[in-house]
N, C-alpha and C positions, 0 to 999 in steps of 0.2 A: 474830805469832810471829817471832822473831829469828832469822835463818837462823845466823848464829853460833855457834850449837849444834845443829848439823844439820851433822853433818861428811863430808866420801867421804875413803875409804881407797882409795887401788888405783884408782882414777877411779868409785868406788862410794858411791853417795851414800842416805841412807834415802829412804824416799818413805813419805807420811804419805797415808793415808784422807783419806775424805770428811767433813769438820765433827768431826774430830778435833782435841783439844788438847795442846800441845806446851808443856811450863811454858818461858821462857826459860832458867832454869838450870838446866835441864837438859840432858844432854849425850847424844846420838846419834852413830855414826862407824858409817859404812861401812854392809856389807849387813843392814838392817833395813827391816821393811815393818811399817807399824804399818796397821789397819784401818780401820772407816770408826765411827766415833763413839765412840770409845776416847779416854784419857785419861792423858798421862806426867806426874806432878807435880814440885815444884821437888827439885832436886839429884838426881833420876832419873840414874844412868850405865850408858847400854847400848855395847857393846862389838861388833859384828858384823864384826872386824877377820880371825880366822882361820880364822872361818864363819860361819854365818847367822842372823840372829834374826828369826823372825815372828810376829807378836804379832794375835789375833784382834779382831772386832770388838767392843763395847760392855765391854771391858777397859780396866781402870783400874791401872796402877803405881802407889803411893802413893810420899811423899817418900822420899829417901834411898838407895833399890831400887839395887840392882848385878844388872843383866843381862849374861853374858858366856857362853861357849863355849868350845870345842874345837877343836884345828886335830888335822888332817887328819895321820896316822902311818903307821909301816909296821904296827905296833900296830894300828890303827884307821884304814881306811883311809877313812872318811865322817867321822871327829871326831865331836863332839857337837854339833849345833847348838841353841840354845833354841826351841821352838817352842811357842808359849803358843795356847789356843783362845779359844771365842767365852765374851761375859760371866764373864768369871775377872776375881775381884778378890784381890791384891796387895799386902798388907800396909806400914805403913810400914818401910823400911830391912831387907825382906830382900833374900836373895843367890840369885839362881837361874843356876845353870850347867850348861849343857847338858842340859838335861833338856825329858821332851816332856810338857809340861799339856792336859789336854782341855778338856773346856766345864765350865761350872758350876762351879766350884771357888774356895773363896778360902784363901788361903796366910796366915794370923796373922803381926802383926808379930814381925819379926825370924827367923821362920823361914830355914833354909838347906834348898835345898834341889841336890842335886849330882850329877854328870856321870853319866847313862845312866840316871835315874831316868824312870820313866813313871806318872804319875795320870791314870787314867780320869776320865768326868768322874763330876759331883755328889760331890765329893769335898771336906771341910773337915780342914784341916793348923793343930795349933792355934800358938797364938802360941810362939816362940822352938823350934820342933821342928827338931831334924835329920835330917833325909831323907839316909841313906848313899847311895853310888855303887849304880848299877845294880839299886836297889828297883825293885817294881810295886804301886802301893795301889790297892786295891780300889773300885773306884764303890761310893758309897751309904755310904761310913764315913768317920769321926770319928778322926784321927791325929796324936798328940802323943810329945812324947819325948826326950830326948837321949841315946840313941840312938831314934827315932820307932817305937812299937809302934800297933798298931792297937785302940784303946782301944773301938770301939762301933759299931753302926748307927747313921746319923743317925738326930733326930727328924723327924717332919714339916716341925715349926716349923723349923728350920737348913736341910732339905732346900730349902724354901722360899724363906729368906734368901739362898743362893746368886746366886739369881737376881734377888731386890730390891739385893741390895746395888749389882751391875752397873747396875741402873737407877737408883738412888740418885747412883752416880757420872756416869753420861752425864746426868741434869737437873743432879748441878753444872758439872758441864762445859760444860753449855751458859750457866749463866751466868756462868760466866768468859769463852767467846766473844762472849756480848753484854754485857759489862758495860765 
């Protein structure tokens, strides 16, 4: 892993987990803690410059992903920081800003999702949906949309996948660390 995109802001540098994988073009700045067998793929740009991002274990960003935040106002005096949980996967080339993800959850490519939203976990956001400022979606449902409505209960089957997909990601991740 190329420390050359593993940036400190402010003398604040990420710090990456245990047998965690960091694509080289990918780009990290400032305060981010990524967890321990988690996975940022190429042209990943997360931002932890005007607040914090923490990203859970056996989570995977796919390519392209913009992680970024909230600075701190008279408005809003905490910002928004990103705060992603355990086994969330990560769609290619979405936008997550300031918002707080739980466990179990995967976000469809190209999804946005935006400042002061909250997903419980076991939660699927389908592909290209927008998630407005300061929503709450519901554990246990299926959310699509632009503007994102709550389209259904999960199945079993998807309930399921939640949590194969994350392990899907950590055995390729491992073998891009052993390869």
């Amino acid at each position: 892993m190329s420390q050359k995109n593993l940036r400190s802001f402010k003398n604040i540098s990420p710090s990456i987990g245990t047998n965690t994988y960091v694509d080289e073009s990918s780009v990290l700045i400032g305060d981010i803690h990524i967890g321990n067998d988690s996975s940022i793929w190429p042209l990943v740009a997360g931002r932890g410059d005007v607040n914090v991002i923490r990203i859970g274990d056996r989570t995977n960003i796919q390519d392209g992903s913009i992680l970024h935040v909230t600075r701190f106002s008279d408005n809003n005096p905490t910002g928004f920081p990103l705060i992603i949980g355990d086994d969330v996967t990560i769609g290619h080339q979405c936008m997550l800003h300031g918002c707080t993800l739980g466990n179990r959850i995967l976000v469809g490519m190209g999804a946005i999702v935006m400042d002061g939203v909250v997903v419980e976990d076991d939660v699927f956001i389908g592909a290209g949906t927008l998630v407005p400022p300061n929503k709450r979606l519901e554990s246990g449902y299926l959310y699509m949309g632009n503007p994102m409505k709550k389209a259904r209960l999960l199945k079993d089957s998807e309930a399921a996948f939640l949590k194969q997909s994350a392990i899907n990601y950590v055995e390729l991740k491992d073998e891009y660390l052993n390869d």
